[in-house]
C-alpha positions in Angstrom: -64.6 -48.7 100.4 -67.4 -45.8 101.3 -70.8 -45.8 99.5 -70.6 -42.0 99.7 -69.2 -39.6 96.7 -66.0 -38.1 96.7 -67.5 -34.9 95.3 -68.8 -32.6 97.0 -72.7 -32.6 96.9 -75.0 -29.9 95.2 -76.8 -28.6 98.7 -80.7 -29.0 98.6 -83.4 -26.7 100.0 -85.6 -27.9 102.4 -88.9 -27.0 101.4 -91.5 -24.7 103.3 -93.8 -28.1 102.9 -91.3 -29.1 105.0 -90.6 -26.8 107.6 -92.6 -23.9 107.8 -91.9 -20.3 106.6 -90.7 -18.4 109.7 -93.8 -15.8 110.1 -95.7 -19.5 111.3 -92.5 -20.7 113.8 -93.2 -20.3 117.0 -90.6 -21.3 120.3 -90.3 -21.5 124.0 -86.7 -19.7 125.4 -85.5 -21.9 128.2 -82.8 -20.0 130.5 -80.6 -22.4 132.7 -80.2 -20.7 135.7 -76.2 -19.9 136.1 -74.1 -21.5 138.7 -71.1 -21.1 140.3 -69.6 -24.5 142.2 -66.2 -24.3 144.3 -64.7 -27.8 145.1 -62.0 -27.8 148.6 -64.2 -24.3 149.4 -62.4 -24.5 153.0 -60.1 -27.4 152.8 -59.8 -30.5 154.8 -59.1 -29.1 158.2 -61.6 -26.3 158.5 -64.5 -28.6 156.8 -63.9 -31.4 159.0 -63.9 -28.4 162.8 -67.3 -26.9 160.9 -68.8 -30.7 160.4 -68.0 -31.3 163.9 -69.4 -28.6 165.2 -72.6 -29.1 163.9 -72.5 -32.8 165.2 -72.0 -31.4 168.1 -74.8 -29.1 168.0 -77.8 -31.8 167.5 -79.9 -30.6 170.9 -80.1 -27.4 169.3 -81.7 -28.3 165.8 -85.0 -27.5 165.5 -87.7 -28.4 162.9 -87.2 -26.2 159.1 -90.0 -23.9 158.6 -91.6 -22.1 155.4 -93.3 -19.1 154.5 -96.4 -19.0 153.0 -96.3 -16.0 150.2 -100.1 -15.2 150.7 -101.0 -15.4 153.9 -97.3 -14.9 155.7 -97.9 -18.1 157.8 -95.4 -20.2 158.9 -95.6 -23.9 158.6 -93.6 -27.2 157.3 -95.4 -27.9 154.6 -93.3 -29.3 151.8 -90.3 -29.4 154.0 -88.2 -32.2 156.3 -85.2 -30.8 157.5 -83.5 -29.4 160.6 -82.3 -25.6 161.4 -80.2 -24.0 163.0 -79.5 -20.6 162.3 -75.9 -19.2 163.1 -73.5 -16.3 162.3 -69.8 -16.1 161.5 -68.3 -13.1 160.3 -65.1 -15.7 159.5 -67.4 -17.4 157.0 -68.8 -14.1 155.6 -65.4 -13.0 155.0 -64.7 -16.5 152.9 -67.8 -15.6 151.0 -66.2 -12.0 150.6 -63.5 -13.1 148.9 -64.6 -15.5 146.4 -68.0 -12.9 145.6 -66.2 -10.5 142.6 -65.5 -14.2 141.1 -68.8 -15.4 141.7 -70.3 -12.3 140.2 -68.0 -12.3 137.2 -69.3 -15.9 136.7 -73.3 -15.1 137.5 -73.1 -12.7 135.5 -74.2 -10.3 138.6 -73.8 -6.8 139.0 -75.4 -5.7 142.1 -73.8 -4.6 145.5 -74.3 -7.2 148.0 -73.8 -6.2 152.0 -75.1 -8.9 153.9 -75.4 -12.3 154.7 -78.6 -14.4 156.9 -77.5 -17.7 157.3 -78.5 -21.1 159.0 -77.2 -24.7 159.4 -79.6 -27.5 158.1 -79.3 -31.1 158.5 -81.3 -33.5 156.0 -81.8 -37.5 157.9 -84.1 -40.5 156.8 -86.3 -38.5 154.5 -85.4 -34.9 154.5 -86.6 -32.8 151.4 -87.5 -29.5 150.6 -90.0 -29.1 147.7 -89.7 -26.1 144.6 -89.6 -22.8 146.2 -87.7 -20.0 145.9 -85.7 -17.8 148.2 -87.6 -15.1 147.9 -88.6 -15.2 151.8 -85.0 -14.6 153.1 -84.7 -11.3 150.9 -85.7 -7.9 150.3 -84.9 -7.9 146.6 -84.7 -10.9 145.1 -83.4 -9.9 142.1 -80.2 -9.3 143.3 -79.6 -11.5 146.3 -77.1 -14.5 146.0 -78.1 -18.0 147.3 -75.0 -20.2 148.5 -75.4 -23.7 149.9 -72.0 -25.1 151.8 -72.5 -29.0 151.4 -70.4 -31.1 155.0 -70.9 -34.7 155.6 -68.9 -37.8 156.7 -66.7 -39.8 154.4 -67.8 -42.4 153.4 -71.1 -41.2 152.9 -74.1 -42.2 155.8 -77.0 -40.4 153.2 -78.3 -41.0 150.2 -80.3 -38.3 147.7 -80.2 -35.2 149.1 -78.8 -33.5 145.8 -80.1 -30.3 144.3 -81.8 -29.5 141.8 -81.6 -25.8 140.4 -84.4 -25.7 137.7 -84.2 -23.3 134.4 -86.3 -20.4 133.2 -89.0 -20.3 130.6 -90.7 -17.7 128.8 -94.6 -17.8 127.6 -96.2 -15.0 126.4 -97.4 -14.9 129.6 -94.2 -14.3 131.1 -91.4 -16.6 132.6 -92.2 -19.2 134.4 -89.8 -22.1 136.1 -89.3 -25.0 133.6 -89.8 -28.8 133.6 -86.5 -29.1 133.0 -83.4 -28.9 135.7 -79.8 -29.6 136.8 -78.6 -32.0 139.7 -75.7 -30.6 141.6 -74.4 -33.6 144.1 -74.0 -32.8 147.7 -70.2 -33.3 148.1 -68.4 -32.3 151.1 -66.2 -29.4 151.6 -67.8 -27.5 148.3 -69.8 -24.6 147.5 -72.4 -23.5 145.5 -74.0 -19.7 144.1 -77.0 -18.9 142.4 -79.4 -16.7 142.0 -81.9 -16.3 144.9 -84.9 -16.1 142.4 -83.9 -19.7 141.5 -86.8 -22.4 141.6 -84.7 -25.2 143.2 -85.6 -28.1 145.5 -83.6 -30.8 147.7 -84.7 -34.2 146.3 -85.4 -36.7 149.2 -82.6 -38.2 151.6 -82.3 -41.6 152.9 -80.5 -41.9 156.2 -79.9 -46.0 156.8 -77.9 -46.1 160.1 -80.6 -42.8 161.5 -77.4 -41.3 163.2 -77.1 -37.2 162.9 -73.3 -37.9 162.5 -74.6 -39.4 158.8 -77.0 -36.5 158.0 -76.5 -34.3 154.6 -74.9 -30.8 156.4 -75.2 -27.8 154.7 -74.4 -24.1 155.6 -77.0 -22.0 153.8 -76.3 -18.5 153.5 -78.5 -15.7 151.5 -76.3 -13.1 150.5 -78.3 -9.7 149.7 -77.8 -6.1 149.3 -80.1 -2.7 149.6 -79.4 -1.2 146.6 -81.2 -2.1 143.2 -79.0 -3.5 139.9 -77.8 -0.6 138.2 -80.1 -0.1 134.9 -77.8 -2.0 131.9 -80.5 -3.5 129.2 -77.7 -5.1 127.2 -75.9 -7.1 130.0 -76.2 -10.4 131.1 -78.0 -9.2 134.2 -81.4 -9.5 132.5 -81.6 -12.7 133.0 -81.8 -12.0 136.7 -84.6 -9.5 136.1 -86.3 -12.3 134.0 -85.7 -15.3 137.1 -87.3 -12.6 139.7 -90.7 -11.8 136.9 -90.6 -15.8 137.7 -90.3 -15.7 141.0 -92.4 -13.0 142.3 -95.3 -14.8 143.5 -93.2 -16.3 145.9 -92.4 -13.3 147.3 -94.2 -12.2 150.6 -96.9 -9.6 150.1 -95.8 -7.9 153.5 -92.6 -7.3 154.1 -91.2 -9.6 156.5 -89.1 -8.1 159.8 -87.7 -11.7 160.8 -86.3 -14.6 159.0 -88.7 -17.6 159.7 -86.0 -19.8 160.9 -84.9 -17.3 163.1 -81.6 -16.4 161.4 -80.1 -13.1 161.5 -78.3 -11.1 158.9 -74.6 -9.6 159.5 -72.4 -7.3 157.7 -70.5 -8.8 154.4 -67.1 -7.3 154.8 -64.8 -6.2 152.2 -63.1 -9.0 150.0 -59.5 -8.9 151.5 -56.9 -8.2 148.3 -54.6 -10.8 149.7 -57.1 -13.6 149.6 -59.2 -12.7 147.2 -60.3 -15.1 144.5 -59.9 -14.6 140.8 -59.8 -16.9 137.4 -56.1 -16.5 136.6 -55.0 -17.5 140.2 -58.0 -19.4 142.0 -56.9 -20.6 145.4 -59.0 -21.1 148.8 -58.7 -17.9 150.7 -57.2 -18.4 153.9 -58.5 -18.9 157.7 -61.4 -20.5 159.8 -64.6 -20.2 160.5 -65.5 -18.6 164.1 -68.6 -17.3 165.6 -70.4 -20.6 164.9 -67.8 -21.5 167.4 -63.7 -22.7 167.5 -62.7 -25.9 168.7 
């Protein structure tokens, strides 16, 4: 039999000894920064031609670069990892089609018309420290991060995951927070975020040293030339907020070339027939190109 009563209990207050009147209660907001992850993004066939390809492209890596916010130098500091920066218009077309999804679920409003992407390859340890992407934009509160995760099966890495760190507001303004979600590198899927994002990739382990075992990504920045329409009671405040956060990332110059040397091409249209949406999600169709067939 229970110890407790059968009757309902009289409720007792909690006194202000206890837990202070509200005009003394003070807090810190902490925003997660939203996600949206796609699993099977291109399906076995295409995801195992694309990891390929960039196998086959090892000669051509070269070593990751940042950007210094302040002084606009270029350097590795903070980073191990190897670029290459491609185009494919078959890709951006992928991303066109699954973007009004990926908005819906951001929470994004503005137009996006480009894309500037590169392929990177993380070995024995590859990292890339908290930064933002504020270097691959022009307005980075409205730009789209998406990072394409390839590798063999089984596994030849360890580490290498992502961490995507939230928000926090001070009375000094928002700031990135202590605190952080791990998304896992696992092949053939996809993940968005905000470009104002404080993220980093955690350090990679590489035992056999092959490239064929490196953790693959295609990293595309996905931007647009118009600013968020003005809507102070929408969701996309929380952009605004992540950029405040992220602006001293930003470089104080504006910056005419990518420093990995990618270039940005046109986002097309997302294509009715393929176009992803929550009451019939499927993987739009097709393969990728310009990074190369065959």
């Amino acid at each position: 039999m229970s110890g407790y009563a059968k009757e309902p209990a009289t409720p007792t207050e909690i006194s202000t000894r206890d837990l202070p009147p509200s005009d003394r209660w003070s807090t810190t907001p902490v925003i997660p920064a939203p996600v949206c992850r796609f699993e099977n993004f291109l399906g076995a066939g295409r995801a195992a031609g694309l990891l390929a390809y960039a196998i086959s492209r090892q000669p051509d890596f070269n070593a990751g670069t940042v950007l210094d916010p302040l002084s606009g130098q270029v350097s590795h500091k903070g980073r191990s990892s190897l670029v290459l920066p491609v185009t494919s218009s078959v890709f951006s077309r992928h991303l066109a089609d699954c973007l009004p999804l990926v908005q819906e679920v951001l929470g994004h409003q503005a137009a996006l018309t480009q894309t500037l992407t590169v392929l990177t390859a993380h070995g024995e340890g590859g990292h890339y420290g908290i930064h933002t992407d504020a270097s691959r934009v022009r307005d980075v509160s409205t730009a789209v991060s998406a990072v394409y995760y390839l590798h063999r099966r089984p596994r030849g890495f360890d580490g290498g995951q992502l961490r995507l760190y939230d928000t926090q507001f001070h009375e000094s303004g928002p700031q990135p927070a202590e605190t952080y979600r791990t998304i896992e590198p696992e092949h053939d899927t996809i993940v968005f975020f905000p470009a104002s994002a404080f993220h980093e990739v955690v350090p990679s382990t590489c035992p056999s040293g092959q490239f064929a075992d490196h953790r693959f990504t295609l990293t595309t920045w996905i931007s647009g030339t118009e600013p968020a329409p003005a809507t102070p009671d929408t969701p996309f405040r929380i952009w605004q907020w992540m950029a405040r956060a992220a602006e001293h990332t930003r470089p104080l110059a504006d910056v005419t070339r990518d420093h990995d040397g990618a270039r940005p091409i046109a986002l097309p249209a997302a294509d009715p027939g393929t176009r992803l949406t929550l009451p019939a999600a499927r993987t739009p169709h097709g393969s990728v190109n310009e990074v190369r067939e065959g």
